[in-house]
C-alpha positions as CSV (number, residue, x, y, z in Angstrom):
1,X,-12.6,19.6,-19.1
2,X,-12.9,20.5,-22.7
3,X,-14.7,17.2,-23.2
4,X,-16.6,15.0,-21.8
5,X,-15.1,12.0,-19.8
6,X,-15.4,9.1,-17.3
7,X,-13.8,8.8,-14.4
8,X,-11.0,6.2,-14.0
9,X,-11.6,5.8,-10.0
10,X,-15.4,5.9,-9.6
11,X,-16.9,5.5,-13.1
12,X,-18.8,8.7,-12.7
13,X,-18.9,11.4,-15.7
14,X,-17.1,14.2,-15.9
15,X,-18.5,17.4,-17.4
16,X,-17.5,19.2,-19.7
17,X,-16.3,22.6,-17.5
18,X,-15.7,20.4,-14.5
19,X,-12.7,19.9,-13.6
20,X,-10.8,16.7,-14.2
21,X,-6.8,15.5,-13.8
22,X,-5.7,13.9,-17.1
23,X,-2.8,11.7,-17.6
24,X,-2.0,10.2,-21.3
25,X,-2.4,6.6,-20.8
26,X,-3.8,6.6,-18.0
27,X,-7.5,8.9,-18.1
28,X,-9.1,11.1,-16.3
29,X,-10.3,11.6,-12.7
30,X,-12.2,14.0,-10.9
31,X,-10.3,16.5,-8.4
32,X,-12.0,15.2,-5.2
33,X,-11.2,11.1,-6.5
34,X,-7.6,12.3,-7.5
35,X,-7.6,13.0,-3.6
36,X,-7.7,9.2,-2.5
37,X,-4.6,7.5,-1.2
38,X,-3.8,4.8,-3.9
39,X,-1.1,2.4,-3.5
40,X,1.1,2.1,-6.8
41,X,2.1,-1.8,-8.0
42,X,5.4,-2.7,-6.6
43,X,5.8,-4.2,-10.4
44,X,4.8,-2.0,-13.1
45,X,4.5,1.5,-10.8
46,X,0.5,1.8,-12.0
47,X,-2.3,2.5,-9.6
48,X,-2.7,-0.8,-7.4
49,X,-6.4,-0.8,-7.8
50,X,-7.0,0.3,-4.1
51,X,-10.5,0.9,-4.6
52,X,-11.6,-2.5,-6.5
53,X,-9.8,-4.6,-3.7
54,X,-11.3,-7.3,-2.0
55,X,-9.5,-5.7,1.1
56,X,-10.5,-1.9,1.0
57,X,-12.8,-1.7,3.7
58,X,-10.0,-3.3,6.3
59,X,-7.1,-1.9,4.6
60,X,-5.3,0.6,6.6
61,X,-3.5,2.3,3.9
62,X,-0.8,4.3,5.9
63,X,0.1,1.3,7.5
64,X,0.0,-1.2,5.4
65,X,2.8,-2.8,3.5
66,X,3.2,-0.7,-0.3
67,X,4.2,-3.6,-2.0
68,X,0.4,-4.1,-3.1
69,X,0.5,-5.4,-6.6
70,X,-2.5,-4.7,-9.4
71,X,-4.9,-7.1,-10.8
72,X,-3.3,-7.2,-14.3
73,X,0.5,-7.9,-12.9
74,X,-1.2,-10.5,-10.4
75,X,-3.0,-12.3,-13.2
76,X,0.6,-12.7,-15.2
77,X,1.7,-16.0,-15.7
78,X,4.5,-15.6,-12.9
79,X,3.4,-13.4,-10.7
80,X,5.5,-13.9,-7.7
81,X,8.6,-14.0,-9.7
82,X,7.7,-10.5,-11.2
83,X,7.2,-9.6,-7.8
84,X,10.2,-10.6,-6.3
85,X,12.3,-9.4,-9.0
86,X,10.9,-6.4,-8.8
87,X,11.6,-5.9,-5.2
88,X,15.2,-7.7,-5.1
89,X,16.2,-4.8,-7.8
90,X,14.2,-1.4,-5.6
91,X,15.8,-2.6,-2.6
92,X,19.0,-5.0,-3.2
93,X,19.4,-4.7,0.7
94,X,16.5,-6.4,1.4
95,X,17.9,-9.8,0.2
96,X,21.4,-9.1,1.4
């Protein structure tokens, strides 16, 4: 890192020197947090906020369903319409 930073996945600092995985848009996150299995949201492709969820210590990521969807799509104002349209246009065969 040529500057200072904060990571997006556990709020720690990052040094400057240490190393750190940018993405514009997104921030920063230390090599060993970019490591985590994340789901993405099913609706806007983001990180599904795997480590803030009310489910993490139960959650069996591997086997879980990945159509997890993140706080902010979830707190839209149609939410389950997002999601299913969402879905209904990934996988068409689904609702066949």
């Amino acid at each position: 890192m040529k500057f200072p930073g904060t990571c997006i996945v556990c709020n720690e600092k990052i040094e400057i020197n240490e190393i750190g995985l940018w993405a514009k848009g997104l921030g920063v996150k230390h090599e060993k947090c970019a490591e985590i299995n994340e789901l993405q949201c099913i609706v806007c492709g983001g990180p599904a906020g795997c480590q803030q969820c009310e489910f993490q210590e139960i959650c069996d990521i591997a086997n879980v369903s990945q159509f997890c969807m993140c706080k902010n799509c979830s707190e839209q104002k149609t939410p389950f319409d997002s999601y299913q349209k969402t879905t209904n246009k990934k996988f068409p065969i689904i609702n066949s």
